[in-house]
Every structure is written in C-alpha cells, then in structure tokens.
C-alpha positions in Angstrom: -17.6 -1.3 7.0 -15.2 -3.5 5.2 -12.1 -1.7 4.4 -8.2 -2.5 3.7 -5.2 -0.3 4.5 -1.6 -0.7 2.7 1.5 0.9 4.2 4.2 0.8 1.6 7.5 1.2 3.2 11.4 1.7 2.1 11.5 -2.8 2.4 7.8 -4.0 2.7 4.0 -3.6 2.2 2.0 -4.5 5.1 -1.8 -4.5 4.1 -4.4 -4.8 6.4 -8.3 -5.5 6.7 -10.6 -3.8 8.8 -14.1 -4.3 9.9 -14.8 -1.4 11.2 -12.5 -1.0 14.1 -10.9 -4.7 14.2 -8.0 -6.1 12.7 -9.1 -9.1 10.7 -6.5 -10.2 8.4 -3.2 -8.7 7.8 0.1 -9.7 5.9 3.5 -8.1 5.5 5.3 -8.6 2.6 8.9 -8.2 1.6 9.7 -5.7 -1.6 11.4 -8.0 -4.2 13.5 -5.5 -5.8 13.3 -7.8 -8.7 9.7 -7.4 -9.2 9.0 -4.0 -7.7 7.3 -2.0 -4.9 3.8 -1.9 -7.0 3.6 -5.9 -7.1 4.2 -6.4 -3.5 1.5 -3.8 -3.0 -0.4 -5.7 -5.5 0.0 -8.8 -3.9 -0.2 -7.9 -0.6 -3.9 -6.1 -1.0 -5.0 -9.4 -2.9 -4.0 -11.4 0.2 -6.6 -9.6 2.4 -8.9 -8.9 0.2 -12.4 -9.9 0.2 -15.6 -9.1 -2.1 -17.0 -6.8 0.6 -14.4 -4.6 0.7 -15.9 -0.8 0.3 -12.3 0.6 0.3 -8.8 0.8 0.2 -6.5 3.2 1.4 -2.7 3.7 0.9 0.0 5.4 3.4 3.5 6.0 1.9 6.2 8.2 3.3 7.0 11.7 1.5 5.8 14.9 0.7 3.2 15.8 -2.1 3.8 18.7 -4.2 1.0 21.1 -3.8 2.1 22.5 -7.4 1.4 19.6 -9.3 0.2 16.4 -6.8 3.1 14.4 -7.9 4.7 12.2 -4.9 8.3 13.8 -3.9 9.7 11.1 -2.1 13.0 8.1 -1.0 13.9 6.3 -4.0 12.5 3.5 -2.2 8.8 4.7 -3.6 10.5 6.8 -7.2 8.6 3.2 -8.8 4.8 4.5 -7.4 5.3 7.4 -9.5 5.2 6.6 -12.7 1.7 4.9 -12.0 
C-alpha cells in the first residue's frame, strides 16, 4: 500500500511516502510565513506524491475539542483552521 504522511510543525512540513513499511521519498520543507503553513503542506505532499497513492495522513501538534472538532492549538497552526 502506497500511502504519504505530512507532519506539519511550528517551522516546517516534512511529508513522507510509504510503501507499506519503507520510506521511499521524503522532503522537508521550510514554512514561508509569507505564503503560509497550508502551501508548504501543499507543496510538500505534491513533492512525494505519486498516482498510486491510496492515502494521506496529517500529524499536527494540539488538542482537538471534543465539543466541536475544531483544532485548539500554537499559533504556529491558527492558519489550518480556517480550512
């Protein structure tokens, strides 16, 4: 299975791809404050991915409210939430 991980962290997105247990491709990028957390996440998934990719999961640091599933988080990741 063909899969790709993103971490998005307080200064980067490191996205990864997986075949099953393997490491295949990987890049880290920088967050431009310029241009935002969501394009470096963006870009960073499009840099690994591939057309036989079956999924993609996301890792971010915070706490999700169990009230209403909204992110509570840094202001490093405030951007995610309005998407």
């Amino acid at each position: 299975m063909i899969t790709v991980g993103v971490d998005i962290g307080g200064t980067k997105a490191l996205a990864v791809r997986m075949d099953g247990t393997d490491v295949v491709a990987e890049t880290r990028l920088d967050i431009d404050r310029s241009t935002g957390t969501v394009d470096a996440v963006i870009r960073s998934i499009e840099s690994v991915f591939v057309d036989d990719v079956e999924a993609i999961g996301v890792g971010v640091a915070g706490l999700v409210s169990q009230k209403d599933g909204t992110l509570r988080s840094e202001e490093h990741t405030s951007e995610l939430q309005s998407h």
